[in-house]
C-alpha positions as CSV (number, residue, x, y, z in Angstrom):
1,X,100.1,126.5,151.3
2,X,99.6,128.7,148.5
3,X,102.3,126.8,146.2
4,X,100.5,124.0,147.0
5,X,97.1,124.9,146.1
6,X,98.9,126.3,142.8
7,X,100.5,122.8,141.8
8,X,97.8,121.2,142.4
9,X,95.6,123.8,140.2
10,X,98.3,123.4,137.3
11,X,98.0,119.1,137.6
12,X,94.5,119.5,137.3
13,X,94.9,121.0,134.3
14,X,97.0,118.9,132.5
15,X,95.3,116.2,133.3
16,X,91.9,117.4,131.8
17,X,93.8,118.6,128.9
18,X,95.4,114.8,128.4
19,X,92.1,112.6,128.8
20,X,90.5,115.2,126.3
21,X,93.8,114.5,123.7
22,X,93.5,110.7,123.8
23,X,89.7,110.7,123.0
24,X,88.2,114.1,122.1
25,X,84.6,114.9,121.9
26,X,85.0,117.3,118.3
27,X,82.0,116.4,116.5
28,X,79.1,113.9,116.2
29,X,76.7,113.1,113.7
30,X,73.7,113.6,115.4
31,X,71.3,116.5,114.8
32,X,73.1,117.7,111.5
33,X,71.2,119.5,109.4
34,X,72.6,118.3,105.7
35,X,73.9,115.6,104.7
36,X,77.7,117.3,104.0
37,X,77.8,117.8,108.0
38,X,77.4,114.0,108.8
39,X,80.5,113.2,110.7
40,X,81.8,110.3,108.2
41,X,83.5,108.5,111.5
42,X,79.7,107.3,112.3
43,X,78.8,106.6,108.7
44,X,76.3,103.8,108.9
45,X,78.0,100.8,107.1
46,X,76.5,99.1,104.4
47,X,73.8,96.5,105.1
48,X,73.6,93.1,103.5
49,X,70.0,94.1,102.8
50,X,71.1,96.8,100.4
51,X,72.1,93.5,98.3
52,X,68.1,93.5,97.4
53,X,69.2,96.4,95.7
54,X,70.6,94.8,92.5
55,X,67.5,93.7,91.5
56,X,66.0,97.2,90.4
57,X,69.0,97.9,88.8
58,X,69.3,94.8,87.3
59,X,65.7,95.4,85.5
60,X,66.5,99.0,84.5
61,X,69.8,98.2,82.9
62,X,68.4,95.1,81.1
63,X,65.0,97.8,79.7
64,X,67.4,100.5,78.8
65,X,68.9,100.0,75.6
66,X,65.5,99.9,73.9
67,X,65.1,103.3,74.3
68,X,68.6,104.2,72.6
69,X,67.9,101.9,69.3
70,X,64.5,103.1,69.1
71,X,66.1,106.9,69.0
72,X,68.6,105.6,66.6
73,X,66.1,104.2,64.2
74,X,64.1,107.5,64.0
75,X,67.2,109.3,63.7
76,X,67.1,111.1,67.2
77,X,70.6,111.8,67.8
78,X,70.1,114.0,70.9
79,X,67.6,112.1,72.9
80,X,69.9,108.8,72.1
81,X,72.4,110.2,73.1
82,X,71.1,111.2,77.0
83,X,69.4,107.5,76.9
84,X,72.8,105.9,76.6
85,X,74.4,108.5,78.8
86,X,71.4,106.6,81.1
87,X,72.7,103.6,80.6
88,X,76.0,104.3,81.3
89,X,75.5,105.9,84.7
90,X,73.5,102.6,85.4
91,X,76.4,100.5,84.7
92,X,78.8,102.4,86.7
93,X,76.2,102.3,89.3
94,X,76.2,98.4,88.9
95,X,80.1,98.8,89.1
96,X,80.0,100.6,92.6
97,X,77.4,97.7,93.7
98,X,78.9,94.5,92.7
99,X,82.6,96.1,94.4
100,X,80.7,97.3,97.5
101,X,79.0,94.0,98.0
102,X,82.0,91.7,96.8
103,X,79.9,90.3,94.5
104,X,82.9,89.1,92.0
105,X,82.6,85.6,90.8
106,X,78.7,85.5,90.9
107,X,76.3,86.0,88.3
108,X,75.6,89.6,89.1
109,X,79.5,89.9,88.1
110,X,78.8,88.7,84.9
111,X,76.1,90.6,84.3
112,X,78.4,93.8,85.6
113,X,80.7,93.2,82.6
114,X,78.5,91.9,79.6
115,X,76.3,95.3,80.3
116,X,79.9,97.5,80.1
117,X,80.6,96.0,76.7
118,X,77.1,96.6,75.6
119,X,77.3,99.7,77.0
120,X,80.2,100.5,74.5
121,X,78.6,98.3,71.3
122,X,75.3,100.9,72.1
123,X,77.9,104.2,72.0
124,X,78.9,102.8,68.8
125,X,75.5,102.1,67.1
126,X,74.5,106.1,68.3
127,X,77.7,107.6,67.2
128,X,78.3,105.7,64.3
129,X,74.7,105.8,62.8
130,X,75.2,109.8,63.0
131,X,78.5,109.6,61.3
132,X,77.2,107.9,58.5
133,X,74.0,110.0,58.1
134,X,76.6,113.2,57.6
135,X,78.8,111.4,55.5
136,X,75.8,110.6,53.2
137,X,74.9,114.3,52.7
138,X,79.3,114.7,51.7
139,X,79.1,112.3,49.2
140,X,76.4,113.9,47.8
141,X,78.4,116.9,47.8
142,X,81.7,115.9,46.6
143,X,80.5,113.5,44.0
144,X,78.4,116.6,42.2
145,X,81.4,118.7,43.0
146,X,83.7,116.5,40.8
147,X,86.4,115.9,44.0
148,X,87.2,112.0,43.3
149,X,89.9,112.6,46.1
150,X,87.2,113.5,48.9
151,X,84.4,111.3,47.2
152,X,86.5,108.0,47.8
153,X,87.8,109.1,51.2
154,X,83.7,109.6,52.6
155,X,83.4,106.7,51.2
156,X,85.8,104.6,53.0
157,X,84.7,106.2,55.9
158,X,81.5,104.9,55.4
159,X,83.0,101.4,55.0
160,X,84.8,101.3,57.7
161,X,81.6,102.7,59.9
162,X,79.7,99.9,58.4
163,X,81.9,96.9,59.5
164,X,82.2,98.2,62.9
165,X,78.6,98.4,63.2
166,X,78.2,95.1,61.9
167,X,80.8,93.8,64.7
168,X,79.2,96.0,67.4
169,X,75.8,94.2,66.5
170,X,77.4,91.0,67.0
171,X,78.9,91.4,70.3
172,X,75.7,93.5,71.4
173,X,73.2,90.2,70.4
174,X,75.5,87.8,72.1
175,X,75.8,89.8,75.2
176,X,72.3,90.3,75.2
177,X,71.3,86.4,75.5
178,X,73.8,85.8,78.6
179,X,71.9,89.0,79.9
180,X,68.6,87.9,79.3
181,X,69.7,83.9,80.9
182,X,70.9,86.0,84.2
183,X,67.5,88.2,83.8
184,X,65.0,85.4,83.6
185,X,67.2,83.2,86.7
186,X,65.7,86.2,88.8
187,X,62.4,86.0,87.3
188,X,63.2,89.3,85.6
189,X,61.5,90.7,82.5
190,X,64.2,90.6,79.7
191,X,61.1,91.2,76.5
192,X,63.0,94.9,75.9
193,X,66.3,93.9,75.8
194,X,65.2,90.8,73.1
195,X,63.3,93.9,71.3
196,X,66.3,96.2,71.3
197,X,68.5,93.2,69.8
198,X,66.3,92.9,67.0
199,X,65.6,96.4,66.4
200,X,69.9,96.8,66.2
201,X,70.0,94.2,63.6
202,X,67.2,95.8,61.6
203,X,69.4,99.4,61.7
204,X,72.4,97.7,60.6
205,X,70.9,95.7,58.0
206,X,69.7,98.7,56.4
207,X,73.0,100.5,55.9
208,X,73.6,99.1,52.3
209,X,70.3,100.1,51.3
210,X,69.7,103.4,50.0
211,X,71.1,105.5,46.8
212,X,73.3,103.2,44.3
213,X,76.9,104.5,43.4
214,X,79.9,103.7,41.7
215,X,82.2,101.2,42.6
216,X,84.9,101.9,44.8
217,X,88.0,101.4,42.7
218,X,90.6,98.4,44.0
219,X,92.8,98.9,46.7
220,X,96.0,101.3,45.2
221,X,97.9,100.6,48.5
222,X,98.9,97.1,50.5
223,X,98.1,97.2,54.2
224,X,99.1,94.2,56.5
225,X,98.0,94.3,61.0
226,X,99.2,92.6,63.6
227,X,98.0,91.3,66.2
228,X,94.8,91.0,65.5
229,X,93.2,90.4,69.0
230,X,95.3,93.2,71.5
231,X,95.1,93.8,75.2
232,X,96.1,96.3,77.6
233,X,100.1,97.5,76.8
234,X,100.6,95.7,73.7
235,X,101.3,97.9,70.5
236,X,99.5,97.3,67.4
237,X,101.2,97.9,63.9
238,X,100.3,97.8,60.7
239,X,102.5,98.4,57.3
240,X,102.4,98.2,53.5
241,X,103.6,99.1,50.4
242,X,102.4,101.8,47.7
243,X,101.7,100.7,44.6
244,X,103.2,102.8,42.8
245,X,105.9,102.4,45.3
246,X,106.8,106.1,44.7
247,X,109.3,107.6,48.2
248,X,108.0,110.6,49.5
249,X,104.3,110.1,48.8
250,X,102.3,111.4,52.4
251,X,100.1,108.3,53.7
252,X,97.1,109.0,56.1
253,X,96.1,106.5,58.5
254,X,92.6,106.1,60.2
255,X,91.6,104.1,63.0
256,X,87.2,103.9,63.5
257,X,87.1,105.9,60.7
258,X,88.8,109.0,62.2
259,X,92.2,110.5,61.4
260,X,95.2,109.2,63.2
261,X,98.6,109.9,62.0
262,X,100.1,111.2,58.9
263,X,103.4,109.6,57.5
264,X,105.5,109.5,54.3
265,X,106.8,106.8,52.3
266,X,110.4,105.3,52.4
267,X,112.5,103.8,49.5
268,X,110.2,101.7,47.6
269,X,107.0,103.2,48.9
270,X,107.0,101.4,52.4
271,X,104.8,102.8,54.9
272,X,104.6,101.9,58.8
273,X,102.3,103.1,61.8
274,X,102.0,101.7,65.3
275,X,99.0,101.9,67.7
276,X,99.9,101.6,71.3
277,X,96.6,99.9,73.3
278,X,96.2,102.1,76.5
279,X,93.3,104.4,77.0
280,X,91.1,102.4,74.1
281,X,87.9,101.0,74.2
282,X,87.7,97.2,74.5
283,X,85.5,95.9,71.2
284,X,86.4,95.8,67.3
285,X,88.2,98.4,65.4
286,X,89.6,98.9,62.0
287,X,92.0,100.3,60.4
288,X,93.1,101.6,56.9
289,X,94.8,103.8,54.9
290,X,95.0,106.6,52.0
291,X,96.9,108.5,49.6
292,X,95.1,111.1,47.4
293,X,92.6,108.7,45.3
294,X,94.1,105.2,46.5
295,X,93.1,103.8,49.8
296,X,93.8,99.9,51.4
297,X,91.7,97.9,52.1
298,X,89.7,97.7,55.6
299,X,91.6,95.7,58.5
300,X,90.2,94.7,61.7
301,X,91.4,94.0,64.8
302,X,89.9,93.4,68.6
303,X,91.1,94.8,71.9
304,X,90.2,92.4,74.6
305,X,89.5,93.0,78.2
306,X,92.1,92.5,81.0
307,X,92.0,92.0,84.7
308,X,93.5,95.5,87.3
309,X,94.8,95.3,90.2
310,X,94.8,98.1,92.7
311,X,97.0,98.5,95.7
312,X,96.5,100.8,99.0
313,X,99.0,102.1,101.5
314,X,97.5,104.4,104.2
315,X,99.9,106.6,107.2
316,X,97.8,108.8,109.5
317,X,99.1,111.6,111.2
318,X,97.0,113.6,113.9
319,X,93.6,113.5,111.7
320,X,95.1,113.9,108.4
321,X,95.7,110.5,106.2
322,X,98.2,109.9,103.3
323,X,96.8,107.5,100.8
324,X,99.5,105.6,98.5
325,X,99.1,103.1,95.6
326,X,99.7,101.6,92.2
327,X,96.9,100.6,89.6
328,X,98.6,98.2,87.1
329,X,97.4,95.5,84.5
330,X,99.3,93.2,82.6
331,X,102.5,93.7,84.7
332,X,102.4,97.6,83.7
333,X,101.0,100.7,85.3
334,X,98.1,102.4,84.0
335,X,99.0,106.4,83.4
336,X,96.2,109.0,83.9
337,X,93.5,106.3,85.4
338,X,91.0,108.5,88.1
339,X,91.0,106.2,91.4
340,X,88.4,106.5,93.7
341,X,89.5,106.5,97.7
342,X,86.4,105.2,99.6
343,X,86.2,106.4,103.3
344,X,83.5,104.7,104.9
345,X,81.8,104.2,102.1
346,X,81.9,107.2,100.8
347,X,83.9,108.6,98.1
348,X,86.4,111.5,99.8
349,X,89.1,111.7,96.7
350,X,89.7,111.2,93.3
351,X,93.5,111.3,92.1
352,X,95.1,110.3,88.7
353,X,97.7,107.7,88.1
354,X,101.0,108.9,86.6
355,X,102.8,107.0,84.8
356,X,104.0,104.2,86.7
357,X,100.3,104.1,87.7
358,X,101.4,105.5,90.9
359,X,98.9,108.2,92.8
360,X,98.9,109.7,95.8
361,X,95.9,112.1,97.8
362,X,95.7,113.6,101.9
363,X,92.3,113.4,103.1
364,X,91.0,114.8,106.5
365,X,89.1,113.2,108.4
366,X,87.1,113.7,112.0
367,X,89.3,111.8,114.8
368,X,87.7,107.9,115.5
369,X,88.2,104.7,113.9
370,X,87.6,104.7,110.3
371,X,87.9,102.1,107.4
372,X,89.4,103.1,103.8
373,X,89.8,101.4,100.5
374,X,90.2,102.4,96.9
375,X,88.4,101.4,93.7
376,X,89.3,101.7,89.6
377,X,86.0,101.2,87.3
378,X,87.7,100.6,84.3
379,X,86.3,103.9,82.7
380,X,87.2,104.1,79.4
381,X,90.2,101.5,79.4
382,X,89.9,98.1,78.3
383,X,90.1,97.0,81.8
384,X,88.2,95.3,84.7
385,X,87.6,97.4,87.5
386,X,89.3,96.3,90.7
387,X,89.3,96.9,94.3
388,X,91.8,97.4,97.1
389,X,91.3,95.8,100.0
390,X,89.8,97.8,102.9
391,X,92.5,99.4,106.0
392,X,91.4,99.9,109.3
393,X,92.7,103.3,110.3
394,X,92.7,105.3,113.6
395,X,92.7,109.7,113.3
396,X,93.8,111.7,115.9
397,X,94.4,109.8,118.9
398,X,98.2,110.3,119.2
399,X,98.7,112.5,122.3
400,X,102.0,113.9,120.9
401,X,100.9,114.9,117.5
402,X,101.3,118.7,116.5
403,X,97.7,119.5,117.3
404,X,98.0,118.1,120.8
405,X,100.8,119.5,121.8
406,X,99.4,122.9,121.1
407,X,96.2,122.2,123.2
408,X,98.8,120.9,125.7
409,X,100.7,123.9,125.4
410,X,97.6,126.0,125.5
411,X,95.6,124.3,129.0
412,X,99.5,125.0,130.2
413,X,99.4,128.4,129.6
414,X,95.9,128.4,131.2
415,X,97.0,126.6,133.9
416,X,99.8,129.0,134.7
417,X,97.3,131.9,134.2
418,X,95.1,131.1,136.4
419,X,97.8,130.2,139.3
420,X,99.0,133.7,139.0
421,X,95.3,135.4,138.8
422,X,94.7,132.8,142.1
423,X,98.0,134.3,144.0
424,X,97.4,138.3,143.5
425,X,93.6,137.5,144.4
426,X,94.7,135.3,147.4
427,X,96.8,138.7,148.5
428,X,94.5,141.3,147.9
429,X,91.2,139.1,149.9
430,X,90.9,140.0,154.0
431,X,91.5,137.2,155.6
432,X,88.9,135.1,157.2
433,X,90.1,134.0,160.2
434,X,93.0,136.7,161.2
435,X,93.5,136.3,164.4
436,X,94.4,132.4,164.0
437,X,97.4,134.4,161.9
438,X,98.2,136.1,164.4
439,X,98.4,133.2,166.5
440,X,100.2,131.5,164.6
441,X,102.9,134.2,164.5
442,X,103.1,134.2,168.5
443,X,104.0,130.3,168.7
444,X,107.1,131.0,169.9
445,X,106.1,133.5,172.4
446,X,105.4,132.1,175.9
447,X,102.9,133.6,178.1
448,X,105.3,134.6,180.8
449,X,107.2,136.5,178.3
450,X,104.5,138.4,177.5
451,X,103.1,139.5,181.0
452,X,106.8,140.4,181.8
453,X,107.7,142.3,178.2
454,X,110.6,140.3,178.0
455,X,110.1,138.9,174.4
456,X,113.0,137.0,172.5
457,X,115.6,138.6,170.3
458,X,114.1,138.3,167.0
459,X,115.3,137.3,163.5
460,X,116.8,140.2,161.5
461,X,113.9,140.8,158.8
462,X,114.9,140.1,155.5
463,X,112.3,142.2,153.5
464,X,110.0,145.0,154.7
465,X,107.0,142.7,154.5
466,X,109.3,140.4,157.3
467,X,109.5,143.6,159.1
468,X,106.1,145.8,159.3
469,X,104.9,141.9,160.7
470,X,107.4,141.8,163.3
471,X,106.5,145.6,164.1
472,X,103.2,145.0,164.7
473,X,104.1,142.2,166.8
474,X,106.0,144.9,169.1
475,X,102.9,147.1,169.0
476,X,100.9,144.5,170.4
477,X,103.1,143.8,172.8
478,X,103.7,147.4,173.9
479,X,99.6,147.7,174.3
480,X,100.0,144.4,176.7
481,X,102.6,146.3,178.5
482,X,101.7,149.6,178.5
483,X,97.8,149.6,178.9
484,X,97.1,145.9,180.2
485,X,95.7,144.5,177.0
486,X,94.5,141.1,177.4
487,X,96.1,138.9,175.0
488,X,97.2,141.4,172.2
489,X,98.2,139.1,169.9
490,X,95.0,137.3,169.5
491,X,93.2,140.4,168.7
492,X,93.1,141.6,165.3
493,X,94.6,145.0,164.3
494,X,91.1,146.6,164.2
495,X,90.0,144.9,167.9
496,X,93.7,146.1,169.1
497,X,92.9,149.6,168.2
498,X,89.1,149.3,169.7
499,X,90.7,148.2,172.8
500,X,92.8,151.2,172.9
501,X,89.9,153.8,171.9
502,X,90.2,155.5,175.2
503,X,94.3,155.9,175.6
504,X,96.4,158.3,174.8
505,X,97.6,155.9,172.4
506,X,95.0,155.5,170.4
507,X,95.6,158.1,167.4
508,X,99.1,156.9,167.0
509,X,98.3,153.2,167.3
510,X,95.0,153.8,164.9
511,X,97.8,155.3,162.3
512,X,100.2,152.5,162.9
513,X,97.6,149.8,161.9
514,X,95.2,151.9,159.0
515,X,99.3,152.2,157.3
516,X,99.9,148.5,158.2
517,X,96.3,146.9,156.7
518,X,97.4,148.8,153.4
519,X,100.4,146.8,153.4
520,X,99.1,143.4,154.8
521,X,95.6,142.9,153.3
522,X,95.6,145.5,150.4
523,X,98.1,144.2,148.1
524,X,100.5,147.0,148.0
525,X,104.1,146.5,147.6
526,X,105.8,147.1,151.0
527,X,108.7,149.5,151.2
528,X,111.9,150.4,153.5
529,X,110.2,153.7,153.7
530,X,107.1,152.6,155.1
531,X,108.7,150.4,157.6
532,X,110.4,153.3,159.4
533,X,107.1,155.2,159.5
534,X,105.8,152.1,161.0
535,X,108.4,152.1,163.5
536,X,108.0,155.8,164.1
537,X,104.2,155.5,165.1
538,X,105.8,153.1,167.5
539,X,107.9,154.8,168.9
540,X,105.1,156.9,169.1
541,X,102.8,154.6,171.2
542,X,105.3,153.5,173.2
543,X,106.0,157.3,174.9
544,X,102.0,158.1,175.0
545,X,101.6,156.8,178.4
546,X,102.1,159.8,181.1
547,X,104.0,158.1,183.8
């Protein structure tokens, strides 16, 4: 019976232990008391209402650049700088938006990428208009210092400044009336955005005014770029000749008026430099080079903008989930891009490309049904941003994964604990109903056999547990015999002895059973030892009665 109840204890077990594995109750959502504890299994998904949304945004981005040319125009560096920093944030914001919403091949699209490239002509007004306004107080400087060397290079700097302003302003006012078209279709005020455009073109058609100086001399070295309009993973070059066509001579090239590589001049005074387009702005730029007091002339060339494409693998394992993919453009992978991995709409990770645009990232999340994808928003690459599609993924719902096999393990362990902790206890308790033990144990015994002593030949014991039961089967038999005991076996050992209280055979069979409780109902381990003490006090009771 025991065994029984035990298997049945152990089942039980494993069975609570296996519903809890195939949907556990870890963690909700509910009552958390920030926002980093919200379970993001439950996330609320986005509502088509948070389209209304755009709108705000919309306004904000399309008021924003005013503030940046106004700063310009006074010559507030710092405070334009935080505005466009502003209005960059709001773009990327618009980026997240119109990818979240699936917005692509609406209006609001548009409007997405025509306030990037603005974005990137307003970063060129605020950083170039500050370049030129130190490279005023240089030329100052080296022209009184007598340095024709670094008085021409300033002032090709400033040049080259110039013409990218100039082409920043253009793309910036054309951008600006699609924006404004898209503005007014939502009944949107678009007066500070027609206000900035104007205030642009009156910053970049002051350049040229100012202090008078002399002319810069003619081009001393031959340049020659192609192509001229470049897009993600092509290679720009550009060559030329010295004219003095002296080998040896060191050339310095500069792209947007910066320094870009240094080279040296072949037989005949050839030159050569190549500009790979990969983490470059998308816009105008120009290029040109020097050589002590000679310097080319100014070339231009355009990086255009090209569609991404982002792919997303996801394998799940207990409640951990490998994310896979590849970010390439123009048939190539894009090296060192940050991908965002969305989980629920929230953002979990953000790994790099390599150099196959490859990336890879483990995210944990709470077991339940969740749904991942993984955006790119073109951050400082000439690209579009893209989107992967979204995965429907399932955490920790395999009943064989490492986690559950340890709780398995574990409510086994438990199981088999508490079947051992039920057995010693189920040893040590009295019985409840002894003398339904007892007669049990006489089954076998017929009546007449006990009124006339004869009782069967028993079994040979096997243990001295077997034994000290069959010897108090004898006792009770011998008080039956010896002093007329009704029914000795249905008594218990404590009414057997109360029954004999007045007997000569009461001390020894009061000895006989205080040893044999100990043994039965106490727990202790039985021994040879105490069975033949046990059969002594027998012996005992049996020769008490005086004939």
């Amino acid at each position: 019976m025991k065994r029984i109840l035990l298997g049945v204890l152990i089942v039980a077990c494993l069975a609570l232990v296996a519903f809890h594995a195939q949907e556990p109750m870890l963690y909700t959502a509910e009552n958390t008391s920030s926002i980093g504890e919200v379970d993001l299994s439950v996330a609320e998904k986005m509502d088509p209402k948070k389209a209304e949304t755009v709108m705000p945004l919309l306004e904000e981005i399309l008021g924003q650049g005013g503030p940046v040319v106004l700063s310009v125009k006074v010559k507030d560096w710092e405070s334009a700088q935080k505005e466009l920093e502003e209005y960059a944030e709001m773009t990327r914001s618009m980026d997240n938006l119109v990818l979240s919403l699936d917005l692509s091949g609406t209006d609001i699209n548009e409007f997405r990428e025509k306030s990037r490239e603005n974005r990137d002509a307003l970063e060129t007004l605020v950083n170039g208009t500050a370049r030129l306004d130190h490279l005023k107080q240089l030329e100052v400087t080296y022209r009184d210092s007598d340095n024709p060397s670094m008085y021409y290079s300033v002032i090709y700097e400033e040049e080259a400044i110039k013409k990218q302003l100039q082409e920043s302003y253009k793309t910036y006012s054309g951008h600006s009336d699609d924006l404004s078209a898209i503005g007014e279709k939502y009944e949107t005020d678009t007066a500070k955005l027609k206000d900035s455009v104007e205030t642009y073109g009156e910053i970049v058609g002051g350049l040229d005014n100012g202090t008078s100086r002399p002319g810069i001399p003619a081009p001393g070295i031959g340049i020659s770029l192609a192509p001229t309009e470049a897009k993600f993973g092509d290679l720009v070059r550009w060559h030329g000749t010295l004219g003095t066509r002296t080998e040896g001579t060191e050339i310095e090239s500069y792209l947007d008026s910066r320094p870009y590589e240094t080279t040296v001049t072949g037989a005949g005074g050839e030159y050569a430099f190549s500009y790979p387009i990969e983490k470059t702005r998308a816009g105008p730029h120009l290029v040109y080079v020097q050589s002590d007091r000679s310097a080319s002339d100014l070339v231009p060339f355009s990086v255009l903008t090209s569609p991404s494409n982002l792919s997303l693998q996801v394998t799940a394992e207990d409640e951990v989930v490998t994310c896979t993919g590849t970010l390439t453009a123009n048939g190539r992978g894009v090296d060192g891009a940050r991908v965002q991995v969305i989980v629920d709409n929230a953002v979990v990770a953000r790994p790099v490309t390599g150099k196959e645009g490859d990336y890879e990232v483990e995210v944990s999340l709470k077991a339940g049904e969740h749904r991942l994808r993984a955006e790119f928003t073109g951050e400082e690459y000439p690209l579009w941003p893209s989107s992967s599609e979204e995965i429907p993924v399932q955490t920790g719902s395999s009943p064989f994964s490492p986690r559950n096999l340890m709780t398995i393990g574990g409510g086994l362990a438990i199981g088999l604990l508490a079947g051992v902790v039920f057995l010693r206890w189920s040893r040590r308790r009295p019985d409840v109903a002894p003398d339904t033990a007892h007669r049990d144990e006489e089954i076998s015994v017929t009546a007449e056999e006990t009124a006339t002593g004869e009782v069967q030949a028993p079994t040979i014991p096997q243990t001295p547990e077997e034994a000290a039961a069959r010897l108090w089967i004898d006792l009770a038999d011998a008080a039956g015999i010896e002093y007329d005991v009704k029914n000795p076996r249905s008594q218990t050992p404590r009414e057997l002895v109360k029954a004999l209280k007045y007997t000569p055979g009461a001390e020894s069979a009061g000895a006989f059973v205080k040893l044999y409780e100990r043994i039965r109902y106490a727990g202790d381990r039985c021994t040879w030892e105490e069975v033949e003490e046990l059969e002594r006090l027998l012996g005992v009771f049996r020769g008490s009665r005086v004939p």
